[in-house]
C-alpha positions as a printed NumPy array, in Angstrom:
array([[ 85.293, 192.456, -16.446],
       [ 81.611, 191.959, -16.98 ],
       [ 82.139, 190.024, -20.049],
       [ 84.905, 187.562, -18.606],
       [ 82.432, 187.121, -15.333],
       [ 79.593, 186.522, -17.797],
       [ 81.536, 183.759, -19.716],
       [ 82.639, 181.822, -16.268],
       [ 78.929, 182.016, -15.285],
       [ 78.119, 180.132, -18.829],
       [ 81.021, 177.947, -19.261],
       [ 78.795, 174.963, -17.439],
       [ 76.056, 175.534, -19.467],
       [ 78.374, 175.042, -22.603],
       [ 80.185, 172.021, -20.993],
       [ 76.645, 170.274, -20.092],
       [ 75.79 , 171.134, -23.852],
       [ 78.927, 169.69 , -25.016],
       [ 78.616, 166.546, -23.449],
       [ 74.816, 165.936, -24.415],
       [ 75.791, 166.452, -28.112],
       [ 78.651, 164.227, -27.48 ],
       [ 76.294, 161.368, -26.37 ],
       [ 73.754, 161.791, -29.017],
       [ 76.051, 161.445, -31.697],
       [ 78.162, 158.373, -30.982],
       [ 74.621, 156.53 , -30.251],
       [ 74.158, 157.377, -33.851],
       [ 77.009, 156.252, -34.735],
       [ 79.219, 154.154, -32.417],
       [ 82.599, 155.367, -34.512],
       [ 81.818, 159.221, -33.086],
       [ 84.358, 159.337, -30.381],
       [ 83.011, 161.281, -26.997],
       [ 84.246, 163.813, -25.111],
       [ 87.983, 164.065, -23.88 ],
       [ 87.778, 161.416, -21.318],
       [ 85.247, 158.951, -22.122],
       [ 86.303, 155.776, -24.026],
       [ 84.741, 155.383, -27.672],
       [ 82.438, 152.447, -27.819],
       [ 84.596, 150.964, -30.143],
       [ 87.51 , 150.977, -27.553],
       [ 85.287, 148.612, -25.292],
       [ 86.241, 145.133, -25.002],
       [ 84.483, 142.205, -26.86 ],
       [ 82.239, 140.344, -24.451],
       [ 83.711, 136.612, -23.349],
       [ 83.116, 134.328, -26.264],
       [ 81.423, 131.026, -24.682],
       [ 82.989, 128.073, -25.588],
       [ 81.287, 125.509, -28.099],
       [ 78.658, 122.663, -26.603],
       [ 79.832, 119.867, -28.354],
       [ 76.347, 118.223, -30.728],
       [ 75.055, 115.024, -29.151],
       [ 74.371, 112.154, -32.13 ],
       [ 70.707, 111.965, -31.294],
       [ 69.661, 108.26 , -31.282],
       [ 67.623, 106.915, -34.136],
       [ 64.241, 107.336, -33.997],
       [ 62.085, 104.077, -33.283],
       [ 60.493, 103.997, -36.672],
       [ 63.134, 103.939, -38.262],
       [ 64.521, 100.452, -36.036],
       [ 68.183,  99.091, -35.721],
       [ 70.003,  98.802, -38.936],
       [ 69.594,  95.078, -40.468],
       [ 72.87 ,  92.66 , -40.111],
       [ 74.867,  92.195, -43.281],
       [ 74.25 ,  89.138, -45.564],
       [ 75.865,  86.151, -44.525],
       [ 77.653,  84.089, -47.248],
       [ 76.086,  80.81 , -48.832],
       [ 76.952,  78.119, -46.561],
       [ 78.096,  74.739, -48.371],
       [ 76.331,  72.019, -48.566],
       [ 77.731,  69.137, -46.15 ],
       [ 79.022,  65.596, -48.11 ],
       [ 77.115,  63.071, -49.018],
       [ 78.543,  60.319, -47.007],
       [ 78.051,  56.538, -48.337],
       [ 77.72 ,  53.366, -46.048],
       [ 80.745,  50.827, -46.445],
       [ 80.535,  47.441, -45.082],
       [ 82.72 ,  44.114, -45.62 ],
       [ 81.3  ,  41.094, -46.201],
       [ 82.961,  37.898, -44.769],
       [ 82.105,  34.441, -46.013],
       [ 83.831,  31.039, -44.57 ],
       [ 85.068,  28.945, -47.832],
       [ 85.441,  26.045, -45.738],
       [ 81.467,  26.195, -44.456],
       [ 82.18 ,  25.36 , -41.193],
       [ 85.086,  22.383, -41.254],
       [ 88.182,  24.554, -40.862],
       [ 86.492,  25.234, -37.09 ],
       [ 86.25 ,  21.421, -36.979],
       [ 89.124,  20.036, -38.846],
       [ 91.666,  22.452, -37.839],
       [ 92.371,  21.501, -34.57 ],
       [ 93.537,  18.236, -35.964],
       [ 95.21 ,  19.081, -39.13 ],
       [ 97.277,  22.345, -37.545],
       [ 96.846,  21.694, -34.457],
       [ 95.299,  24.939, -33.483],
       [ 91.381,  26.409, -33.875],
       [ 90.827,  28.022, -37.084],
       [ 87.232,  29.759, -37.389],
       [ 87.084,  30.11 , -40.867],
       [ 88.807,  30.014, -44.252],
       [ 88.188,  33.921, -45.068],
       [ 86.588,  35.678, -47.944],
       [ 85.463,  39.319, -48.054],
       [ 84.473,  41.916, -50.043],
       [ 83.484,  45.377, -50.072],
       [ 80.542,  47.003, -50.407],
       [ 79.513,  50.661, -51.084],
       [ 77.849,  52.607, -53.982],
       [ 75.279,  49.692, -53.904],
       [ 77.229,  47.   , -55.082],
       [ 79.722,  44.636, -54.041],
       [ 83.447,  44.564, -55.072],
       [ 86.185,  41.589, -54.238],
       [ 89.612,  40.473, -55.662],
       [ 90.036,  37.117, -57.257],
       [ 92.544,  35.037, -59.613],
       [ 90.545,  36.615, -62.89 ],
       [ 91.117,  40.307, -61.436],
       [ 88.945,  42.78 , -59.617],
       [ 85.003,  41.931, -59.872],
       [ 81.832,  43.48 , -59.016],
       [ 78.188,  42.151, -58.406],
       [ 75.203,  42.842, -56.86 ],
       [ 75.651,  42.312, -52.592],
       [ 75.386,  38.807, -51.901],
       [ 75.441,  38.084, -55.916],
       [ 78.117,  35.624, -55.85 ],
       [ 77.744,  32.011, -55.709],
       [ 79.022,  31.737, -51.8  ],
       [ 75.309,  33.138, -51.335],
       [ 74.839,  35.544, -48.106],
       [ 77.482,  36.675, -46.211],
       [ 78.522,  34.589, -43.006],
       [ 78.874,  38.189, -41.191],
       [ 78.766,  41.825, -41.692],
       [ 81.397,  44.513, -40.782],
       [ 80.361,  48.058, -40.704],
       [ 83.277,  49.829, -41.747],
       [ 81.937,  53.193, -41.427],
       [ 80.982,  55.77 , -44.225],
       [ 82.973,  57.35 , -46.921],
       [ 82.946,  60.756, -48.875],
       [ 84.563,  59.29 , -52.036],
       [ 81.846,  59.758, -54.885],
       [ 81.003,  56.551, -57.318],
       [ 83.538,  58.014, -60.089],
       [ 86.155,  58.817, -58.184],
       [ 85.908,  55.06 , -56.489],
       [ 85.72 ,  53.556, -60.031],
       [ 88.68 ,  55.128, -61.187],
       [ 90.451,  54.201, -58.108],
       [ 89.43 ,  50.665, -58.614],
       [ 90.679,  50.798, -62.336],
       [ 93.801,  52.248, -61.411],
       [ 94.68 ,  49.001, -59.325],
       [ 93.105,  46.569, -61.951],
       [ 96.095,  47.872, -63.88 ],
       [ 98.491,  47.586, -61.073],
       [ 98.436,  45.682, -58.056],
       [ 95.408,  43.724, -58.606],
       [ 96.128,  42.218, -61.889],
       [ 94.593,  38.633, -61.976],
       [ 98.079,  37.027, -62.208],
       [ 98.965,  39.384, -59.044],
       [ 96.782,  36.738, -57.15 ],
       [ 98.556,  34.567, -54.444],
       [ 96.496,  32.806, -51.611],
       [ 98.097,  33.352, -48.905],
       [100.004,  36.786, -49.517],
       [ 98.016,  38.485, -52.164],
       [ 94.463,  37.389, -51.856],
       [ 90.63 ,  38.865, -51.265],
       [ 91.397,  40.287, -47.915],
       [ 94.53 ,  41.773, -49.02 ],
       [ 91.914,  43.718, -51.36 ],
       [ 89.245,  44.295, -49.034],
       [ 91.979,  45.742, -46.631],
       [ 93.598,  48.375, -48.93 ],
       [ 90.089,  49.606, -50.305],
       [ 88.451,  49.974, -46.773],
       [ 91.381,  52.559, -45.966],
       [ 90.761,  54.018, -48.733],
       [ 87.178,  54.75 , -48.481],
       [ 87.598,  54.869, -44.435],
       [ 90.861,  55.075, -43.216],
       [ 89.837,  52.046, -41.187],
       [ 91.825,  48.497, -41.677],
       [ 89.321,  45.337, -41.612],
       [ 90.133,  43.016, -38.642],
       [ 93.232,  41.614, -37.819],
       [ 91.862,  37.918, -37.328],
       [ 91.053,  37.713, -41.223],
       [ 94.578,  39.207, -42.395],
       [ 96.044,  37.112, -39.926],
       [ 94.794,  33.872, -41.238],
       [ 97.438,  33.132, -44.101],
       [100.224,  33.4  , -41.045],
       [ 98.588,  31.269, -38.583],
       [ 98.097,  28.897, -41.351],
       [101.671,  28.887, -42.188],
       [102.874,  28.205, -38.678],
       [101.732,  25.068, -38.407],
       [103.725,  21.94 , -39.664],
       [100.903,  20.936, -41.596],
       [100.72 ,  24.5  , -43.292],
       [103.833,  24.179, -44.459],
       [104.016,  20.652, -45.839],
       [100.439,  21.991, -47.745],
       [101.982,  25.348, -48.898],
       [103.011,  24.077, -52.518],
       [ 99.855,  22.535, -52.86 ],
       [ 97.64 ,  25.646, -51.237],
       [ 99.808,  28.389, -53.349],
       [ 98.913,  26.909, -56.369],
       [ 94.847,  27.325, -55.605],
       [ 92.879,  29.858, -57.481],
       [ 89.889,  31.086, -56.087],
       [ 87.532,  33.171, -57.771],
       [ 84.006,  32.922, -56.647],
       [ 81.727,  32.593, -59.068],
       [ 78.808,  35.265, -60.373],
       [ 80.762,  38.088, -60.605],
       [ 81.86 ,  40.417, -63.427],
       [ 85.114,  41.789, -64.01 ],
       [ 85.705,  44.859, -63.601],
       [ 87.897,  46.45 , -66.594],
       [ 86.218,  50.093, -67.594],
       [ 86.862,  53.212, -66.593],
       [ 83.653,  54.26 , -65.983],
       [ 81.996,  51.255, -65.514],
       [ 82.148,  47.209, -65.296],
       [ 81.906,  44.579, -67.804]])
């Protein structure tokens, strides 16, 4: 009897003692599992995991500056654009505007020659073929008027070999015909050419007014057989140049 009431007066002590050996050891070592009771430390739940803060691009810094633009690509040079005019010279020197209204009947201004000019020099249709000259080189002297028929991209060779292309074709010297294959019908097919622009209507109009008239049409035998080639200029026969 003494000995079982000595053991119930200790059994606290002992418990007190287990527990504080308990503690010690699973603070060394967190897999030591405590006393009947107490959860291990390992059996503890994971704190909250906080979610990710997303990274903020930080802005260049202002040494550094703003990054410089790409390289543009060569730009092309723009054409060179050449002047082309028409020069007009009355044949008759001033008495078809006097004569006419008595001969046709009707006022005639002129008896019309042009030519073109562009690349410097001046270029007409005749009965010897196409010809060339310096402007105003011809015999007829200075132009009666001047038509600016605008400007032109076509380069010098490419315009010569246009113009030898119809000395073989349609502006053969035995092509010529006064009052349907003449000068103007020339100066009008190379201005569109160059220009897209016709030359005015009142100079390729003048073989049909002509030809209206009673008079113009008791003359036409006699005016179809004219050749007119004003003098001064050289033909133009080369490829690549006149001669």
């Amino acid at each position: 009897m003494a000995v079982a009431h000595a053991q119930r007066e200790h059994s606290p002590f002992r418990l007190l003692c287990h527990l504080t050996v308990g503690a010690a050891a699973a603070a060394v070592d967190p897999e030591v599992a405590g006393p009947p009771g107490f959860p291990s430390p390992s059996a503890r739940p994971a704190p909250a995991r906080q979610p990710a803060v997303p990274r903020v691009k930080e802005p260049p810094s202002p040494s550094q500056g703003p990054s410089p633009p790409p390289p543009r690509p060569p730009m092309e040079p723009p054409p060179t654009l050449h002047a082309v005019k028409l020069y007009v010279y009355d044949l008759s020197k001033g008495m078809a505007r006097r004569l006419s209204p008595l001969m046709l009947g009707k006022q005639l201004d002129g008896i019309w020659h042009t030519s073109i000019i562009v690349h410097k020099d001046e270029f007409f249709y005749g009965s010897d073929g196409i010809s060339s000259c310096a402007p105003g080189g011809t015999l007829l002297g200075p132009p009666d008027s001047v038509v600016d028929l605008g400007s032109t991209e076509v380069t010098e060779e490419i315009f010569l070999e246009y113009l030898s292309s119809l000395g073989e074709s349609m502006f053969r010297g035995e092509s010529y015909n006064l009052f349907e294959h003449n000068c103007n019908t020339f100066s009008n097919e190379v201005a569109q050419f160059l220009t897209g622009r016709k030359i005015p209507s009142y100079i390729t109009d003048l073989p049909s007014e002509v030809l209206s008239t009673p008079f113009g049409q008791a003359l036409r035998p006699l005016l179809d057989s004219i050749q007119i080639q004003p003098p001064g200029g050289n033909t133009f026969r080369r490829h690549n140049g006149q001669s």
